[in-house]
C-alpha positions in Angstrom: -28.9 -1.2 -22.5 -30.8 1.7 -23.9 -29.4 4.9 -21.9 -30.7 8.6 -22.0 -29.0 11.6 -20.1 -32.3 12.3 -18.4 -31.5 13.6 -15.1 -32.0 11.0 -12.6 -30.1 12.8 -9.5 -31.6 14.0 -6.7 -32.9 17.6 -6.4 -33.9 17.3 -10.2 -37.3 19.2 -10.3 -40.1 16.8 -10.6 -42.5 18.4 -13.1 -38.9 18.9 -15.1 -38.0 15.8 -15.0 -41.3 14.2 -15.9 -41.2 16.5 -18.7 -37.9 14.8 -19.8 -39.1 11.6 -19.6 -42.4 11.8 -21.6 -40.4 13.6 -24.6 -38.2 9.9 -24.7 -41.0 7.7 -23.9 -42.2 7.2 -27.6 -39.0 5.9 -28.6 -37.7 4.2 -25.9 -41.3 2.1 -26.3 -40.9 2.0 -29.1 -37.3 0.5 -28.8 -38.8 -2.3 -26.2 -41.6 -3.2 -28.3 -39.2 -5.3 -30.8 -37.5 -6.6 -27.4 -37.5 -10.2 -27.1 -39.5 -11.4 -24.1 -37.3 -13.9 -22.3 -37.7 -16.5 -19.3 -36.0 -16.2 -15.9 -33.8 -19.2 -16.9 -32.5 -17.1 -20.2 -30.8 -14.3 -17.5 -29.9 -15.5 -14.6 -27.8 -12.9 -13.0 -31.1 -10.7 -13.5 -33.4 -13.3 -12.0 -30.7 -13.8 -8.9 -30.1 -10.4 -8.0 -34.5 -9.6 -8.3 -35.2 -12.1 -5.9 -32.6 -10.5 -3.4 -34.0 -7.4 -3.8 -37.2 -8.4 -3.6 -36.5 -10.1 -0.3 -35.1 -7.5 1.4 -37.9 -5.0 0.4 -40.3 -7.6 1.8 -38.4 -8.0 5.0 -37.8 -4.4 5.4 -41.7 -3.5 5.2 -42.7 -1.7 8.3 -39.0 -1.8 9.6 -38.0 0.4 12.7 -35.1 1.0 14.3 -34.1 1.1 17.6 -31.4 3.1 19.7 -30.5 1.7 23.4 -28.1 4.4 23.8 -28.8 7.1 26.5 -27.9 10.1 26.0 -27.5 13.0 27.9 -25.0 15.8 26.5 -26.0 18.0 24.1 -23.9 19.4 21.5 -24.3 21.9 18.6 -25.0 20.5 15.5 -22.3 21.1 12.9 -22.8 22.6 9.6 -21.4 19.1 7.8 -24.5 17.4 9.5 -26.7 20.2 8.5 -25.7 19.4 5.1 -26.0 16.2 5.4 -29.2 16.5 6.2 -30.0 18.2 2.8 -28.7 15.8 1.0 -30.6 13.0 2.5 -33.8 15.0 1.5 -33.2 15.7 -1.4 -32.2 12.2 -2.1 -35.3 10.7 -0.6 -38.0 13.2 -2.4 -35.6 12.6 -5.4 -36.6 8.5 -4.8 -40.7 9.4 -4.5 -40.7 11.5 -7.7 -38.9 8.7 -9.2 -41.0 6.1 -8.3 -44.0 7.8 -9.5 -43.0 8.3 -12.9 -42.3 4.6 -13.4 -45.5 4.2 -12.4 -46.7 6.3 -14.9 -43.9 5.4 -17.9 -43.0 1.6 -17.5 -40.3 1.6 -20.0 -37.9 4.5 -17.7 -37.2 1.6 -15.3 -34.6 0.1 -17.3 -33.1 3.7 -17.2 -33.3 4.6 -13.8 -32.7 1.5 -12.2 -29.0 1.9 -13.3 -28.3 4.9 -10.8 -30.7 3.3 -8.0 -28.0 1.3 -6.2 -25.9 4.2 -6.3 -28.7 6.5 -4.8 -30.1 4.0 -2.3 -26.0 2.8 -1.0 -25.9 7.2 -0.5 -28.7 7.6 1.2 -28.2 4.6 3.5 -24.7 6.2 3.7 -25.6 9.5 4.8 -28.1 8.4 7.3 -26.0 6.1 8.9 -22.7 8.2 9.4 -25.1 10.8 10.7 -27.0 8.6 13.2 -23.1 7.5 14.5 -22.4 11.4 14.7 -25.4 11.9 17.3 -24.1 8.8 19.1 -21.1 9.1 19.5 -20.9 13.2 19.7 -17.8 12.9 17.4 -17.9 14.8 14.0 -15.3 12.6 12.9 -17.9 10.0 11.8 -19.6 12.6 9.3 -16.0 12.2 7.0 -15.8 8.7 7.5 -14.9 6.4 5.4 -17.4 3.5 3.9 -15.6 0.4 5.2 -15.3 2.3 8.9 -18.6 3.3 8.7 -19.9 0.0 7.7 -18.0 -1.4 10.4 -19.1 0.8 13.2 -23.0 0.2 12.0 -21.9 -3.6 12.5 -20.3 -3.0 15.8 -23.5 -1.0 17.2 -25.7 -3.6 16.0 -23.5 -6.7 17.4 -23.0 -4.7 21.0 -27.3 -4.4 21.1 -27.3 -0.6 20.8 -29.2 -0.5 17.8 -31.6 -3.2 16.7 -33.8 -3.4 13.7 -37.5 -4.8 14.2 -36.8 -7.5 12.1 -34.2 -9.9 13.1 -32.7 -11.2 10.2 -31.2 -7.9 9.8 -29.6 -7.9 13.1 -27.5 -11.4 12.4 -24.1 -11.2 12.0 -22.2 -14.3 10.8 -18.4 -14.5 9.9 -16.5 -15.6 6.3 -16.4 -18.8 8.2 -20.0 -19.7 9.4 -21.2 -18.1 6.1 -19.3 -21.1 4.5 -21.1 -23.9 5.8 -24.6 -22.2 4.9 -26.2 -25.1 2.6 -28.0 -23.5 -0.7 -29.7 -26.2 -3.2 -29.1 -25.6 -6.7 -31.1 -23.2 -8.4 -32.4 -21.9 -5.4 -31.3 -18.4 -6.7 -33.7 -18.9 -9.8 -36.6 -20.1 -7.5 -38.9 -17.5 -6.6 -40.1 -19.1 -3.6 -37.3 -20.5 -1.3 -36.0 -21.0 1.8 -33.1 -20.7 1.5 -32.7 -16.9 0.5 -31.2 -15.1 3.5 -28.4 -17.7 3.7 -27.9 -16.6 -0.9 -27.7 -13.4 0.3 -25.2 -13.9 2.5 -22.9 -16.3 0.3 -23.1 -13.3 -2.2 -22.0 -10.4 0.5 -19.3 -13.6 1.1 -18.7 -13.8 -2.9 -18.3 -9.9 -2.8 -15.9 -9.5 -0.4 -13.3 -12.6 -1.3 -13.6 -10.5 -5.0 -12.6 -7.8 -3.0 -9.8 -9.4 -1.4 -8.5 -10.8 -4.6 -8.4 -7.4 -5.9 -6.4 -6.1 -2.7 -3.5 -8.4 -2.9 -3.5 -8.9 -6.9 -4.5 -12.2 -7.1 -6.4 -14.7 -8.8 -6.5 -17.0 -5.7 -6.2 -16.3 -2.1 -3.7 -18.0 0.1 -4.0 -19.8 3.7 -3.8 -16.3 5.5 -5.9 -14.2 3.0 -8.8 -17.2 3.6 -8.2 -16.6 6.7 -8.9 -12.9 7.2 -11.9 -13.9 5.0 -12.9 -16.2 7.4 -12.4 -13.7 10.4 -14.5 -11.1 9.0 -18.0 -9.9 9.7 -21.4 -9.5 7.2 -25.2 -8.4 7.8 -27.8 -8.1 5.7 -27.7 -4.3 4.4 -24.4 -4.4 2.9 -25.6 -5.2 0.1 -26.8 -1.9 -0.4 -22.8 -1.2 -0.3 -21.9 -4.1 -2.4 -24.5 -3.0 -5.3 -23.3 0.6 -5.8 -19.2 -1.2 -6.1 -20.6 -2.7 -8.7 -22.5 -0.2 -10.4 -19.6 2.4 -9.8 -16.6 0.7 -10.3 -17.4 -2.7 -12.1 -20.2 -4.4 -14.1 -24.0 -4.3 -14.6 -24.2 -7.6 -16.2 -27.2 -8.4 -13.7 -29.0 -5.2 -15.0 -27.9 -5.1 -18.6 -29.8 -8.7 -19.5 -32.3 -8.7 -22.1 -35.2 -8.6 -19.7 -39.0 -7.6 -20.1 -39.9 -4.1 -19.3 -42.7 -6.0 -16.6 -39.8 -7.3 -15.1 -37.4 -4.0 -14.7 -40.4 -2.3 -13.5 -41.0 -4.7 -10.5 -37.1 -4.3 -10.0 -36.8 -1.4 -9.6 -39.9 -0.6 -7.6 -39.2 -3.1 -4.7 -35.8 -1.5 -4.7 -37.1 2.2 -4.8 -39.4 0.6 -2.1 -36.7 -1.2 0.0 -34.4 1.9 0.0 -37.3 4.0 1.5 -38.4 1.4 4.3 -34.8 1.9 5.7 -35.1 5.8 5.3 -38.1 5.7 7.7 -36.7 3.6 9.6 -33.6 5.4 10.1 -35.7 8.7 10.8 -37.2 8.3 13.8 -33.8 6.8 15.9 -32.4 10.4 14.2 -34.7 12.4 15.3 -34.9 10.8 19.1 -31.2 11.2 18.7 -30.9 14.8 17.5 -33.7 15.9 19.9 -31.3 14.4 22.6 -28.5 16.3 21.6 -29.9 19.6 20.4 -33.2 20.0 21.2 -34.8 19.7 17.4 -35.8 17.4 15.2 -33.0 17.1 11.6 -35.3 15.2 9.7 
């Protein structure tokens, strides 16, 4: 893949960082205009992981979130929530600068979608612990961990206290009934299928026996360590959490295929796209929340 250092974080200035991008454009075209143009069929992984994306973005359109929980005591807000708050910001205005200059230079997809999982996962992050912080009242949740965060999110959504609008995000199905979801062949490569929740959910399944095989060093998992597999719980948005493991700490074969610069565009626009349907829906529970607790709106 063809990489420049151009400043893709968030709180990068956006005239700045347009300015960047046009002084590479020329040769990163350039660069893509001997690429060879390929079918779906020539990079799978791509293909797969496009069509998940894509399905979540589409199922996440005009997404809102809902909080059951009453709350009554109010409590200050603490400066690691304050902060957290900035970061969130930052990270979403970073995400609508971004998403116009791909509009406006094509070819900086294949660039910045490399740093978009790990973005989106943060910002989903962020919003999440803090959104358990105004539940719960506990500051403890703001230095959470990702697994106990994840977990917690899971919990809240399994006991009805929070509920997204659309209700494939709110099933939760074990290692076990994740198992005997059917999936044709080459449903993955299809881009219209029925059977796409129920990929999505062998791959969070995929994901996590990887995981496990990692955890107890070995190449195939015993009777017990199936059945702690088996045990365990999945939704829909880990996968925000499963993309940036794999960006961060393990391969980008499913971005890295020789793919057209149409294609990494769409990519990374339904995934810029997808990230910032959860933020608004996040935003309003937070606010409800933080007004609740304080008396002011964080976001």
């Amino acid at each position: 893949m063809f990489v420049l250092d151009i400043g893709t974080f968030a709180g990068v200035d956006e005239v700045a960082h347009e300015s960047i991008v046009a002084r590479n454009a020329k040769v990163y075209f350039i660069a893509m205009l001997i690429a060879k143009t390929t079918s779906p069929a020539d990079h799978p992984e791509f293909t797969t992981h496009k069509y998940y994306v894509e399905y979540m973005r589409s199922i996440s359109d005009g997404l809102t979130l809902k909080c059951k929980n009453s709350i009554s005591a109010r409590i200050p807000i603490s400066d690691v929530a304050k902060k957290k708050v900035q970061l969130i910001k930052l990270t979403i205005k970073n995400l609508e600068t971004e998403a116009k200059i791909v509009e406006r230079y094509p070819e900086y997809a294949e660039v910045a979608i490399s740093w978009m999982p790990v973005k989106a996962y943060y910002l989903i992050f962020n919003l999440t612990i803090l959104l358990e912080y105004l539940i719960s009242g506990d500051a403890r949740f703001l230095t959470t961990t990702h697994q106990k965060s994840l977990g917690q999110l899971r919990q809240l959504i399994e006991t009805g206290e929070l509920s997204f609008s659309q209700s494939a995000l709110n099933e939760i199905k074990t290692g076990e009934e994740i198992e005997a979801l059917k999936v044709g062949k080459w449903d993955n490569l299809r881009s219209s299928t029925a059977t796409r929740k129920s990929q999505i959910f062998r791959k969070l399944a995929d994901y996590a026996k990887d995981d496990l095989r990692r955890k107890y060093k070995t190449d195939r998992l015993n009777r017990a360590q199936m059945a702690e597999f088996r045990k365990s719980k999945f939704i829909l948005p880990e996968l925000f959490y499963w993309y940036r493991i794999k960006v961060n700490y393990r391969d980008l074969e499913f971005i890295s295929s020789n793919v057209t610069m149409a294609e990494f565009k769409k990519f990374h626009q339904d995934y810029n796209m997808l990230t910032r349907n959860f933020y608004r829906a996040f935003k309003p529970c937070i606010n409800h929340l933080s007004m609740a607790r304080s008396g002011s709106h964080l976001l």
